[in-house]
C-alpha positions as CSV (number, residue, x, y, z in Angstrom):
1,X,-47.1,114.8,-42.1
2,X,-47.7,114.7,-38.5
3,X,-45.5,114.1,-35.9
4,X,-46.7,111.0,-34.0
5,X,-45.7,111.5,-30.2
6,X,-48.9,110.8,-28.4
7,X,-50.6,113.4,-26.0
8,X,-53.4,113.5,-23.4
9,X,-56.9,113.6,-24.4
10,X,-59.0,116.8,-24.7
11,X,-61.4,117.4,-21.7
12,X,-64.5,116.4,-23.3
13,X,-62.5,112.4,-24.0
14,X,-61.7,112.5,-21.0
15,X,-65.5,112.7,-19.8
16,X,-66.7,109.9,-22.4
17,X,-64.1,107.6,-20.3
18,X,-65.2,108.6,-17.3
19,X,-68.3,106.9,-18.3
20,X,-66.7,103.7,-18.6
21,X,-64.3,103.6,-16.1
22,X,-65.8,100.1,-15.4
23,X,-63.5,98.6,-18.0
24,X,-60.1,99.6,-15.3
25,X,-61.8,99.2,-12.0
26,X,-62.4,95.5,-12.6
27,X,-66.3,95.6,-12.8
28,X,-66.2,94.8,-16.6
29,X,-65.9,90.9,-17.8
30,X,-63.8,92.5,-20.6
31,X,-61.4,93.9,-18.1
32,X,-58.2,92.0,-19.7
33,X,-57.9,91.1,-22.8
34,X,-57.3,86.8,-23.9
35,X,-53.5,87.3,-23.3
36,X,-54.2,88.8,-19.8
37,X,-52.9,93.0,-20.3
38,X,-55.2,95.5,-19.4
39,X,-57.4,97.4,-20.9
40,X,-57.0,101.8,-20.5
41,X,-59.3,104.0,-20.5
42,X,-56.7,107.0,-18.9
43,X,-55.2,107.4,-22.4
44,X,-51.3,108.5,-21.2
45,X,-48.7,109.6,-23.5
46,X,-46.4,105.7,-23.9
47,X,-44.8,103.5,-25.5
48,X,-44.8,99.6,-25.5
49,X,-41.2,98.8,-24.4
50,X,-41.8,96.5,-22.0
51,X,-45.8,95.6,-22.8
52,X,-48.5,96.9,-24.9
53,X,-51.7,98.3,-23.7
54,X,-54.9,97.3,-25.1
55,X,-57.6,99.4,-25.7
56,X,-61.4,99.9,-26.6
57,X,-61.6,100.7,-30.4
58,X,-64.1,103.6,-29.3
59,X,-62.0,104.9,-27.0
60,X,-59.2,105.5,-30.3
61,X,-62.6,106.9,-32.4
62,X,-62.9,103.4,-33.8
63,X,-66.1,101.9,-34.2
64,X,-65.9,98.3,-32.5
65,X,-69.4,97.0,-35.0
66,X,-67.2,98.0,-38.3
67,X,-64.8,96.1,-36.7
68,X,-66.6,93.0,-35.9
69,X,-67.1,93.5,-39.9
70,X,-63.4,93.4,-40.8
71,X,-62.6,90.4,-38.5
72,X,-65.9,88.5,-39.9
73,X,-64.6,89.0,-43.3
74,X,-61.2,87.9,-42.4
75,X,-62.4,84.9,-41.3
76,X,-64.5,84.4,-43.9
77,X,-62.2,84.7,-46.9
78,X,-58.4,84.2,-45.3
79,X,-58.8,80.8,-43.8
80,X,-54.5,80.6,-43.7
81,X,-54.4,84.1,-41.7
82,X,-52.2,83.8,-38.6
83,X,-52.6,86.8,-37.0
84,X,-54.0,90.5,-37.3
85,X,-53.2,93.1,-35.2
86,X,-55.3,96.7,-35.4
87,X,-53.4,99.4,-32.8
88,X,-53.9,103.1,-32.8
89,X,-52.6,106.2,-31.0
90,X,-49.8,103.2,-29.9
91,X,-53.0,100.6,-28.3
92,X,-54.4,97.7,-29.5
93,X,-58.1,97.8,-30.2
94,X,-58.2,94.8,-31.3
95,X,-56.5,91.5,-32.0
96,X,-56.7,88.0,-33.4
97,X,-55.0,84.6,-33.5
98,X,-56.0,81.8,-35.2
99,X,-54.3,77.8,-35.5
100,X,-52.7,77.6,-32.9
101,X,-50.9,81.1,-32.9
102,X,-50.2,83.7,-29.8
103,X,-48.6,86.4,-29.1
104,X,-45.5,85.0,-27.9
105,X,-44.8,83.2,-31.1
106,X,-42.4,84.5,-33.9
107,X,-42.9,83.8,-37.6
108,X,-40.4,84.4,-40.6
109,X,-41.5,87.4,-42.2
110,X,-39.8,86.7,-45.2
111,X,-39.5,90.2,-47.3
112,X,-40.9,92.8,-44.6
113,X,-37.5,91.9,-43.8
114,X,-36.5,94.4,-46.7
115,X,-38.5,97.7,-45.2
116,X,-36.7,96.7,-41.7
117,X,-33.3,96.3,-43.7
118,X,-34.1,99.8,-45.2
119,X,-34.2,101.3,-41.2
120,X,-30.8,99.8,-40.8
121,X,-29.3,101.1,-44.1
122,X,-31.0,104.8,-42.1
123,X,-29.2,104.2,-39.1
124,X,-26.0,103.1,-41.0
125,X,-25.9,106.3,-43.2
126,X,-26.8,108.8,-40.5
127,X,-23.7,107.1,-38.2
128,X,-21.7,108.3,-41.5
129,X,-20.7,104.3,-42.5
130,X,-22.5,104.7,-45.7
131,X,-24.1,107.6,-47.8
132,X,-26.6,107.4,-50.5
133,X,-23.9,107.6,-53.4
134,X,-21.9,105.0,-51.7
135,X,-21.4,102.8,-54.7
136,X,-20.5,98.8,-54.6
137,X,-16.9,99.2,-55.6
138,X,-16.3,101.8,-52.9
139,X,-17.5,99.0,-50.5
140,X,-16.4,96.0,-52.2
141,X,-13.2,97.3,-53.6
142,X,-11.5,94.0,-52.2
143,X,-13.6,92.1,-53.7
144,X,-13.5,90.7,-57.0
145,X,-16.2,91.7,-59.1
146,X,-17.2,90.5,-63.0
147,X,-17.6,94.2,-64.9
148,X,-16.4,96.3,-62.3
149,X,-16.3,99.3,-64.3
150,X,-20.1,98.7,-65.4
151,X,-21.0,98.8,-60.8
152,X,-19.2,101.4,-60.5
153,X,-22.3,103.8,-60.4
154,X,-24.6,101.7,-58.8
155,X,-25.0,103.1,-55.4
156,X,-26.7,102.3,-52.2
157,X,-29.9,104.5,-53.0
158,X,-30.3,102.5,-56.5
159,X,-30.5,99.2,-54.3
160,X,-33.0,100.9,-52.0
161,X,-35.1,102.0,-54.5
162,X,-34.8,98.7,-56.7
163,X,-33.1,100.3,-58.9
164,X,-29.8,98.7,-59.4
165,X,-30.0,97.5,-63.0
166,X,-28.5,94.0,-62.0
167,X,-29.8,91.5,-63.7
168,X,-31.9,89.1,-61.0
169,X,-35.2,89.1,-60.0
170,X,-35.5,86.4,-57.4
171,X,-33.1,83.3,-56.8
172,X,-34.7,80.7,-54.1
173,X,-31.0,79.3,-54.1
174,X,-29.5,81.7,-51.9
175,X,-29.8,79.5,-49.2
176,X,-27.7,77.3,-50.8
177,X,-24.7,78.7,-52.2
178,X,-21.3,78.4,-51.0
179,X,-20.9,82.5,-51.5
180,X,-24.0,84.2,-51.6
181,X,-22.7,87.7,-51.7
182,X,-19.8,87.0,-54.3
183,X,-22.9,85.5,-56.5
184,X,-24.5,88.8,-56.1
185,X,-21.5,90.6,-56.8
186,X,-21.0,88.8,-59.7
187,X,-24.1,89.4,-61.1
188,X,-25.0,90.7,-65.3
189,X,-25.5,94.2,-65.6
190,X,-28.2,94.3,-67.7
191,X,-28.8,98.4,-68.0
192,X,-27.6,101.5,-66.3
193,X,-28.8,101.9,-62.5
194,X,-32.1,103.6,-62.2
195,X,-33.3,102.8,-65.5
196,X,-36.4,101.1,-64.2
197,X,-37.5,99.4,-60.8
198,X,-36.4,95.7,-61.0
199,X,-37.7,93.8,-57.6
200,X,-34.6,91.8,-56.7
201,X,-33.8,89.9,-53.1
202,X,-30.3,90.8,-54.4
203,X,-30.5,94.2,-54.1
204,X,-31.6,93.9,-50.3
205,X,-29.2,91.5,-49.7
206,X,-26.3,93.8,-50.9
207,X,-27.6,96.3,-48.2
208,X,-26.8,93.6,-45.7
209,X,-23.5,93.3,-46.9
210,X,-22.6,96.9,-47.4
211,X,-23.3,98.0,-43.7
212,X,-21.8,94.8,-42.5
213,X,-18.7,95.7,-44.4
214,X,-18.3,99.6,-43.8
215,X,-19.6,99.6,-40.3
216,X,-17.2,96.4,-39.1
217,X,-20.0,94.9,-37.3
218,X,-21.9,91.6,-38.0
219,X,-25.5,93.1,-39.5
220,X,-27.3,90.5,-37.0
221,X,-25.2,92.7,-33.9
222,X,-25.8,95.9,-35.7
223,X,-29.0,95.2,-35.8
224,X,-30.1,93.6,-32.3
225,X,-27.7,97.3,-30.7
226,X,-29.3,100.1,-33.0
227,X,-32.6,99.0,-33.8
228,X,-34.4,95.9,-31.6
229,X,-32.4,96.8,-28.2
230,X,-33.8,100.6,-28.2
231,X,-37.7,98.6,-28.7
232,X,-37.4,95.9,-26.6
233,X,-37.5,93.4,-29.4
234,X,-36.0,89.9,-28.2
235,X,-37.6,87.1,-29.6
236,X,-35.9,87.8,-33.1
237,X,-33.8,85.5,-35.1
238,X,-31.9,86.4,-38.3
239,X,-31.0,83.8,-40.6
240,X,-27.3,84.5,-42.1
241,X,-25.9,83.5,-45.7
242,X,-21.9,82.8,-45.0
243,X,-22.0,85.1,-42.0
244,X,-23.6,87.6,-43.5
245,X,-27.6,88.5,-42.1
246,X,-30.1,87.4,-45.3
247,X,-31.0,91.2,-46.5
248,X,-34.2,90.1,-48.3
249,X,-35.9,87.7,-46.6
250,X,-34.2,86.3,-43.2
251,X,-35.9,87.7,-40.7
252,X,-38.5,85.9,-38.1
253,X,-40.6,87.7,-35.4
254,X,-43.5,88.1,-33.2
255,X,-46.9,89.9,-34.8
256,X,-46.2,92.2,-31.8
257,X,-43.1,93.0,-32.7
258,X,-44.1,93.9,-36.3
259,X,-46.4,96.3,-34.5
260,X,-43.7,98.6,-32.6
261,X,-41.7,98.6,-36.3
262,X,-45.0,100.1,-37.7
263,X,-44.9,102.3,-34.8
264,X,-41.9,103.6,-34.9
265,X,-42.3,104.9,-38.6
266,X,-45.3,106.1,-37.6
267,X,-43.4,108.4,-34.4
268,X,-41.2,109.2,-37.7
269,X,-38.0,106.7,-36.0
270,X,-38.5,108.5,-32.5
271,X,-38.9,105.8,-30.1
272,X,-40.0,107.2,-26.5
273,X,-38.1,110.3,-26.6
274,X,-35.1,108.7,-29.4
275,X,-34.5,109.3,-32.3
276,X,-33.8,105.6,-33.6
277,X,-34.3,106.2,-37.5
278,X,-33.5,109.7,-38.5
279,X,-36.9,111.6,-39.5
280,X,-35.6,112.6,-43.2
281,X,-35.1,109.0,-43.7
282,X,-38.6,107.5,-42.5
283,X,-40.0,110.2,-45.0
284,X,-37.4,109.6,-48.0
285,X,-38.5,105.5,-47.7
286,X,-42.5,106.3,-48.0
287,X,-42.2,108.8,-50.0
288,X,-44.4,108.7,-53.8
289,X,-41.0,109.8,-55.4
290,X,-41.0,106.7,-57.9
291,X,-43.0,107.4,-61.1
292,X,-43.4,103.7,-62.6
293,X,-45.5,101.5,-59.9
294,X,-44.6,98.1,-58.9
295,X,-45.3,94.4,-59.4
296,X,-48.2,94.7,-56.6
297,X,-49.8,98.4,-58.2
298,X,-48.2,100.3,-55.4
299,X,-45.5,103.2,-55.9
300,X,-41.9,102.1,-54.1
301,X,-39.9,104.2,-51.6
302,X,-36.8,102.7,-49.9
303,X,-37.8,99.1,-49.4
304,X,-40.9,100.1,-48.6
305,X,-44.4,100.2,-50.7
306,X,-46.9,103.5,-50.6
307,X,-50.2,103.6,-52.2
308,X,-53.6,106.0,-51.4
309,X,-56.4,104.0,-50.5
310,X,-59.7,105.6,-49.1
311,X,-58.0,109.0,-49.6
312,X,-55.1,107.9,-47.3
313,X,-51.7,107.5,-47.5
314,X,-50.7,104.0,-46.5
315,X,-47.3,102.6,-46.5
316,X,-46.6,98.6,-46.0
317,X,-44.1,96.1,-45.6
318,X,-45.2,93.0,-47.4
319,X,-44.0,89.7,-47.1
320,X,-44.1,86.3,-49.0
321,X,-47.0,84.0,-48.2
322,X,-48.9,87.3,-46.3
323,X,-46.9,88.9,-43.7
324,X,-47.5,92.6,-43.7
325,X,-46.7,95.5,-41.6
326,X,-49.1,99.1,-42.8
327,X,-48.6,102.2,-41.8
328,X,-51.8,105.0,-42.3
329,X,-49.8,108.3,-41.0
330,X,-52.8,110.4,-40.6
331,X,-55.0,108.7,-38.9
332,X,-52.3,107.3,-35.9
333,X,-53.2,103.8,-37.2
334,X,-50.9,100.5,-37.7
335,X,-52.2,96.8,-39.2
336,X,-50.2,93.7,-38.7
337,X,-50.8,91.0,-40.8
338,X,-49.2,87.4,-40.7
339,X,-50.5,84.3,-42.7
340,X,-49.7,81.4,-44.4
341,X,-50.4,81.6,-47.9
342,X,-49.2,80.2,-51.1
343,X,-47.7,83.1,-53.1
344,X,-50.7,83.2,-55.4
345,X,-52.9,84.6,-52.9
346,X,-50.4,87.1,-51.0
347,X,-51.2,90.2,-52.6
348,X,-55.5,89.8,-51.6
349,X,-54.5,91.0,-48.0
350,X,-54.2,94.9,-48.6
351,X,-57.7,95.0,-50.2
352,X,-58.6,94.7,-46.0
353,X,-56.8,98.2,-45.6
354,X,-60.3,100.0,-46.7
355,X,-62.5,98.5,-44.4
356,X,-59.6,99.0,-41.3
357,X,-59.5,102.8,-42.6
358,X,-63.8,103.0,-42.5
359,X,-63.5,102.1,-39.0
360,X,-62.0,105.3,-37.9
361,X,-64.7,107.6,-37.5
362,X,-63.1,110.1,-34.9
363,X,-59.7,111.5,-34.3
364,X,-60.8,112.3,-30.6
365,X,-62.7,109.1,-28.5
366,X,-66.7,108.4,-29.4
367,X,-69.3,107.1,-26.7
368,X,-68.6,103.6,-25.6
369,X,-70.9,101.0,-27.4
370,X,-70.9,98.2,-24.7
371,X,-72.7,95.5,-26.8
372,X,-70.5,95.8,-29.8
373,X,-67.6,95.9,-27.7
374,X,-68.7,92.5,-25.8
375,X,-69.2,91.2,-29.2
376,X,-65.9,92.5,-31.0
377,X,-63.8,90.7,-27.8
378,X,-66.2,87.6,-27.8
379,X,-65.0,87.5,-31.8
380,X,-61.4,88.0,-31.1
381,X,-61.3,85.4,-28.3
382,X,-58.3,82.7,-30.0
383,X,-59.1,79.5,-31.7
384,X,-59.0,76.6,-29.6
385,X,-57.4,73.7,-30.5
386,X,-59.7,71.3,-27.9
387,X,-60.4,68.5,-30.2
388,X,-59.8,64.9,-29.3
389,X,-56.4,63.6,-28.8
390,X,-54.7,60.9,-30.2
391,X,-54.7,58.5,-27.2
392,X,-58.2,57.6,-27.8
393,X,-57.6,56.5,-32.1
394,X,-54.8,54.0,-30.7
395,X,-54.8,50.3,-30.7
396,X,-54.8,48.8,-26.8
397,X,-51.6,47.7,-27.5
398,X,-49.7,50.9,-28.9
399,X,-50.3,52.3,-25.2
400,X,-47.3,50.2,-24.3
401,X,-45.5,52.3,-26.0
402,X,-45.8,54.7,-22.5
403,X,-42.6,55.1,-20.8
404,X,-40.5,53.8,-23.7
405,X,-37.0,55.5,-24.2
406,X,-35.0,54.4,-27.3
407,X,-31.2,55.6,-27.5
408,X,-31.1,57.0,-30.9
409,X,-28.4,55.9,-33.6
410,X,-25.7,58.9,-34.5
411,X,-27.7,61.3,-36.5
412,X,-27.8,64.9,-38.2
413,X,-30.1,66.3,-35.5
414,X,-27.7,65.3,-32.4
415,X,-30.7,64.0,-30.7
416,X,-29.7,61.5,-28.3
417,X,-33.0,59.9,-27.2
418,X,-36.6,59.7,-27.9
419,X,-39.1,58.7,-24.9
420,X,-43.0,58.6,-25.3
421,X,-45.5,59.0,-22.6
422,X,-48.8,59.1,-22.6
423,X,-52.0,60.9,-20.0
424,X,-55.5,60.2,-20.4
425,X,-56.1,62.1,-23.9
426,X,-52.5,63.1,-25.4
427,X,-48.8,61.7,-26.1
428,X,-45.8,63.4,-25.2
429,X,-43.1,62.9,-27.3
430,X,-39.9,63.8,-25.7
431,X,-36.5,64.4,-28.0
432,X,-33.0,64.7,-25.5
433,X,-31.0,66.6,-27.4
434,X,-27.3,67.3,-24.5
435,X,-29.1,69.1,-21.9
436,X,-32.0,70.4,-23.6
437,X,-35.1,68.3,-24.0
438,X,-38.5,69.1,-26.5
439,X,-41.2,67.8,-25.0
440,X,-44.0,67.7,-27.8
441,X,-47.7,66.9,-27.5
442,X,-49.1,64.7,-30.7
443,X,-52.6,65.4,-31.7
444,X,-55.3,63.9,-33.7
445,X,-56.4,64.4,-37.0
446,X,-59.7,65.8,-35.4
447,X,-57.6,67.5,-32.6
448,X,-54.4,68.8,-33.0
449,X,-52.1,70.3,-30.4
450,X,-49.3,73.0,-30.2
451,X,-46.1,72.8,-28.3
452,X,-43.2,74.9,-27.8
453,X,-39.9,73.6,-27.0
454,X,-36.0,75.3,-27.5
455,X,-34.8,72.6,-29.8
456,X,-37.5,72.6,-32.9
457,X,-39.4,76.2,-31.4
458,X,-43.4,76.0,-32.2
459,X,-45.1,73.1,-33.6
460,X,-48.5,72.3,-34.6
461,X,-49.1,68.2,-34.4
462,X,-51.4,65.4,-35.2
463,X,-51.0,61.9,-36.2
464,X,-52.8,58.4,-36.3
465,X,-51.8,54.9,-36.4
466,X,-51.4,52.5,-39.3
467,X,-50.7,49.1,-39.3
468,X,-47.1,49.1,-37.2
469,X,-46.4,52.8,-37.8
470,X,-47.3,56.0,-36.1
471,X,-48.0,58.6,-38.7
472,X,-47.0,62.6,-37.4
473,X,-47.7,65.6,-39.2
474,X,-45.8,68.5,-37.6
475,X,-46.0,72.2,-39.0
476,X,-43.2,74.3,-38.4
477,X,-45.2,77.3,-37.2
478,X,-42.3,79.6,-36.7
479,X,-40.6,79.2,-40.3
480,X,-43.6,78.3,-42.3
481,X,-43.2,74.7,-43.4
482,X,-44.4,71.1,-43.1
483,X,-42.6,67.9,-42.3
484,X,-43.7,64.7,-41.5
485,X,-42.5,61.5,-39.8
486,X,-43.1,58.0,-39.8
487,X,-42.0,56.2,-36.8
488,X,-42.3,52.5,-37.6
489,X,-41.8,49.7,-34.8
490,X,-39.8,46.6,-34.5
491,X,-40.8,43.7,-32.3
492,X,-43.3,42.7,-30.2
493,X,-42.8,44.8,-27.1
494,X,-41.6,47.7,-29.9
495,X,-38.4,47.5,-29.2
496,X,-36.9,49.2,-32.3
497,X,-37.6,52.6,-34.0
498,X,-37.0,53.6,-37.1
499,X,-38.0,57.7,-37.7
500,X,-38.4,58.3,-41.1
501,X,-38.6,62.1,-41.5
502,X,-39.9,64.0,-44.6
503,X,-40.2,67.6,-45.5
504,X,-42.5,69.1,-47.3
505,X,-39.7,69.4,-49.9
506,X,-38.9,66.4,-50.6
507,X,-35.9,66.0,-48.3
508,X,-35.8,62.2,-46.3
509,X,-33.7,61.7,-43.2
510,X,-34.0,58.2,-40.8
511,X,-32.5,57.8,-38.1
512,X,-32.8,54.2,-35.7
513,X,-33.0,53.8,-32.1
514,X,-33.5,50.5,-29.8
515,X,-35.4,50.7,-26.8
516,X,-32.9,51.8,-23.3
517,X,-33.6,48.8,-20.5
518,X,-32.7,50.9,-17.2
């Protein structure tokens, strides 16, 4: 495999960007990509720490028309995608959002969470906390464990490999118990360790626990200090089961952020000039070592899955609902994927690896294609969400409703008030929660709108009116689910709220207010 530290062109890519050195001088209406970086055409050795560079897919020895054709067929058949990122030789060539979705906003990732638990189990062994025959009891000798002698020899590599023999396959509960690890623990053995691959959020989860326990740091620290501090990766948030990070499926992040995972494996767990993950361990994880393939026809390394596709070795991180992060070694290239999917249709997304591979036609750059570049960013240009607001579907009277602040009843949420304003298309509805406030713009059913706030992060809105009630659907864009409230008034000058809430499910909460006379 080849090592992926990135170098200066040859001479004669150097003269095809010479020829459009329009794209950095500012002469070019495709100067700056929809999120405002820059596009390079001087092609220097980096890595995105502090920012990405974007990049002309010719410039990599991509051709920007094939391209056109992979994001036309995106569209086309993934209608729940929420993002796809293309980068070689470390750049973006190109990059979509779609309902609402930027950049800047992080989605639960749900099991890619298990290839990035793998990097930390790396990390922990090479620091000498674990090793690969580290077995349970070793770690969890204080522990009491149902058939200890039967764990005995199940070992941190079995649990990396899937291996483990315990008897669970998936338990949606974990979220719920009291003691999620001492469940795990306690767990059948239901045939010796490596017997046969057995896809269990168990076995990632006991990874969790293990470096957690032999390193004496919190997995969420040890995390944030070894891995996302040396990348630059902030805007991360790692759910924990009874203080311990959730191994299989806790992590959310930014599409970006993805990106500089699948580019570190590719720089084999070098990261600008450190070595992060140690190289034997990027190549153990995605390695073809595991004879018997896998629930999704792939082969399984450590928490990662490797398949050949278009005669190329491609490695990915795949998530529930279609998050993926692929890796194609030998030709510099990474693909980000996050959606919103039911589980039924998560495993289509990879069959969009080919036509990302056929778009490489050059390891060096090609001739710049000016009209199929202009097209390929006009296509990528985001979805707007510009429809008509709500303010417009409201009876004469709701628009009192402006400037009304109702003191909120003791409640769950410790929110303490809830105002609503109004401007010529949208309402603001504003939760006071201490000193924070969430100021969140309602949308229509034919135009809905996307706020961002620190007390419920991203939301996508819209809602109508119904008799005495304001209807609002709000998606949780950041953790992938749906609530809804109804917000029924009392009164003739609406001087009582009651906010029914209901999530998608099938959990209610109301709380009351009265309206606050100043």
């Amino acid at each position: 495999m080849k090592r992926r530290i990135y170098t200066l062109l040859s001479l004669s890519a150097l003269l095809v960007f010479t020829a459009c050195e329009n794209i950095s001088t500012g002469s070019s209406s495709n100067e700056y990509g929809p999120y405002g970086e820059k596009y390079f055409s001087e092609q220097d050795s980096y890595f995105p720490t502090e920012e990405w560079r974007l990049a002309t897919p010719e410039s990599q020895g991509m051709d920007s028309g094939k391209l056109i054709d992979v994001f036309s067929e995106l569209d086309d058949y993934y209608s729940n995608l929420h993002s796809a990122i293309i980068i070689r030789n470390g750049y973006i060539v190109a990059e979509k959002y779609h309902k609402g979705y930027t950049p800047e906003i992080k989605q639960w990732i749900y099991s890619v969470t298990k290839s990035i638990m793998s990097s930390l189990a790396g990390i922990a062994v090479d620091k000498e906390h674990l090793h690969l025959d580290t077995s349970l009891t070793d770690v969890f000798s204080d522990y009491s464990l149902e058939s200890p002698k039967e764990k005995q020899d199940i070992t941190l590599e079995h649990l990396l490999k899937m291996r483990s023999g315990l008897e669970l396959r998936y338990n949606r509960n974990y979220f719920s118990l009291e003691d999620p690890l001492q469940f795990m623990l306690d767990l059948p053995v239901k045939e010796e360790p490596d017997s046969s691959y057995n896809y269990s959020g168990a076995d990632s989860h006991l990874i969790s626990a293990m470096i957690q326990e032999t390193s004496n740091t919190r997995t969420v620290d040890f995390a944030q200090r070894y891995l996302f501090d040396p990348l630059h990766i902030e805007n991360v948030y790692f759910t924990e089961l009874n203080g311990i990070a959730a191994g299989s499926n806790g992590l959310a992040m930014t599409p970006r952020d993805m990106g500089k995972i699948g580019l570190l494996y590719l720089n084999n767990g070098n990261w600008d000039g450190e070595q992060v993950v140690p190289e034997s361990w990027i190549e153990a994880s995605t390695e073809t070592t595991i004879l018997d393939e896998t629930l999704y026809d792939s082969h399984y390394g450590y928490q990662w899955y490797v398949d050949t596709i278009e005669d190329e070795t491609v490695y990915y991180a795949q998530g529930a609902y279609g998050q993926y992060i692929a890796v194609m070694p030998d030709l510099d290239l990474v693909t980000v994927f996050t959606s919103g999917y039911s589980p039924s249709e998560r495993s289509s997304l990879p069959r969009m690896f080919a036509p990302i591979i056929q778009s490489v036609i050059s390891d060096t750059s090609i001739e710049e294609n000016e009209e199929k570049w202009t097209a390929l960013s006009e296509y990528l240009q985001p979805e707007a969400l510009n429809g008509e607001g709500i303010v417009n579907h409201l009876p004469v009277n709701v628009k009192e409703l402006d400037g009304n602040r109702y003191n909120l009843e003791p409640n769950d949420y410790k929110w303490d008030e809830i105002t609503f304003t109004f401007n010529d298309d949208d309402m603001i509805l504003s939760i006071l929660e201490g000193d924070k406030i969430a100021e969140i713009l309602i949308g229509s059913k034919s135009g809905p709108r996307v706020s961002h706030n620190e007390i419920i992060g991203a939301v996508r809105s819209e809602g109508e009116w119904k008799e005495d009630s304001l209807y609002i659907d709000f998606d949780r864009m950041e953790y992938l689910y749906s609530l809804s409230w109804e917000l029924t008034f009392k009164g003739e000058d609406f001087e009582r709220l009651i906010l029914t809430e209901r999530i998608s499910y099938d959990e209610e909460t109301v709380i009351e207010g009265e309206i606050s006379i100043d």
